[in-house]
C-alpha positions in Angstrom: 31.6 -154.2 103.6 31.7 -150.5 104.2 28.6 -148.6 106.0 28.4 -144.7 105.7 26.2 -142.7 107.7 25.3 -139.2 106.8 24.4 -136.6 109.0 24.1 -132.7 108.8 21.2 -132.0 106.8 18.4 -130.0 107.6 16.4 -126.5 106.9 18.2 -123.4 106.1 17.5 -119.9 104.7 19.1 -119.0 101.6 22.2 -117.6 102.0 23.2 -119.8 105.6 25.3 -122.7 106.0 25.5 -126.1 106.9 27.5 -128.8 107.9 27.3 -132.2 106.6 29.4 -135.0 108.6 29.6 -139.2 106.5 31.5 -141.9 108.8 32.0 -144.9 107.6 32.6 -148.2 109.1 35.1 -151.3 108.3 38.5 -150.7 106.7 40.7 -148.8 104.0 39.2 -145.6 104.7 42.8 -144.1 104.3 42.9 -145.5 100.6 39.5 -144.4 99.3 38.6 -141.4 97.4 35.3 -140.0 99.2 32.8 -137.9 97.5 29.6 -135.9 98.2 26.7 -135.8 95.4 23.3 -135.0 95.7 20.0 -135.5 93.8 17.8 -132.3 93.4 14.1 -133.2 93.2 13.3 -134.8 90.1 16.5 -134.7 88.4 19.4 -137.0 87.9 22.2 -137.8 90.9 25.7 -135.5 90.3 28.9 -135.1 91.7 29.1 -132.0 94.4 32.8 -132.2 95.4 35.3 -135.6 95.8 38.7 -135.8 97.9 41.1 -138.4 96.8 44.0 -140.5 99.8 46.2 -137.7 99.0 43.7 -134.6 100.0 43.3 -133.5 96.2 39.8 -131.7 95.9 37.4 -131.3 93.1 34.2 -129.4 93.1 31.3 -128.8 90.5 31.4 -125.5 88.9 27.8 -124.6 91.1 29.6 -124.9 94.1 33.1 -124.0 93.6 33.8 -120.9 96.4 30.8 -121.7 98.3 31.1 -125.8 99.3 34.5 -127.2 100.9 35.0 -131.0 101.5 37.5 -132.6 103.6 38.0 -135.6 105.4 39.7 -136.8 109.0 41.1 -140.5 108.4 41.5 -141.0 112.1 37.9 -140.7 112.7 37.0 -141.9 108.9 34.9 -138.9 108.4 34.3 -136.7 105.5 32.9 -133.4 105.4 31.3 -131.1 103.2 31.6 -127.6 104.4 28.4 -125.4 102.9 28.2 -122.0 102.7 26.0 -119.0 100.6 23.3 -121.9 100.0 21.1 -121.3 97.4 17.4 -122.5 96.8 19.0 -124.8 93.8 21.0 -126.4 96.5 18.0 -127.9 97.7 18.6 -131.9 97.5 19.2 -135.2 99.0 22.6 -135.1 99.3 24.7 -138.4 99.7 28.0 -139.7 100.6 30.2 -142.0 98.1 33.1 -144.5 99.1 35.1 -145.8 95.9 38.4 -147.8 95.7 38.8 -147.6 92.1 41.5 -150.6 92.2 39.4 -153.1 94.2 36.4 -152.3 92.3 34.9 -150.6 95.6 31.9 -148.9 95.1 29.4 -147.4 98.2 26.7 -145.0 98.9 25.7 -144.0 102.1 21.3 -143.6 102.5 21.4 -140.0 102.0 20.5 -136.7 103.9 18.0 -133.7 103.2 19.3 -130.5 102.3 16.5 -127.8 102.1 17.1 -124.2 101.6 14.2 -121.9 101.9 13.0 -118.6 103.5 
């Protein structure tokens, strides 16, 4: 069983940044591809940026030059770097463990991302 915790989130003008920080607990951190997605009010969940074992990064086009993820497998943390926000940033933003291979699948319980002035 895998646990992940995000924190980060908050209030922020347009055009500041934010940090957001996931740990996650139990084993094969190393092994998983971790992801950040978020949930915009009433719209559907999507995919914000991912980070495979081997460090290979993927963004949606929204965010590409703005958002950077990365992760620290000694502390089993993954980040998601935000920058220029936007008002369409605004969202609950959550953090996603999956190990394709043992059918591994988790989400953390989310964190508030609001940008407004």
């Amino acid at each position: 069983q895998v646990q992940l915790v995000e924190t980060g989130g908050g209030l922020v003008q347009p055009g500041g940044s934010l940090r957001l920080s996931c740990a996650a607990s139990g084993s094969g951190f190393r092994i998983a591809t971790m992801g950040w997605y978020r949930q915009p009010p009433g719209k559907q969940r999507e995919v914000v940026a991912t980070i495979t074992p081997y460090n290979r990064t993927a963004y949606a086009d929204s965010v590409k030059g703005r958002f950077a993820i990365s992760r620290d497998d000694g502390k089993n943390t993954v980040y998601l770097e935000m920058n220029s926000l936007k008002p369409d940033d605004t969202a609950l933003y959550y953090c996603n463990y999956r190990v394709i291979s043992y059918d591994l699948n988790y989400w953390g319980q989310g964190t508030q991302v609001t940008v407004s002035s």
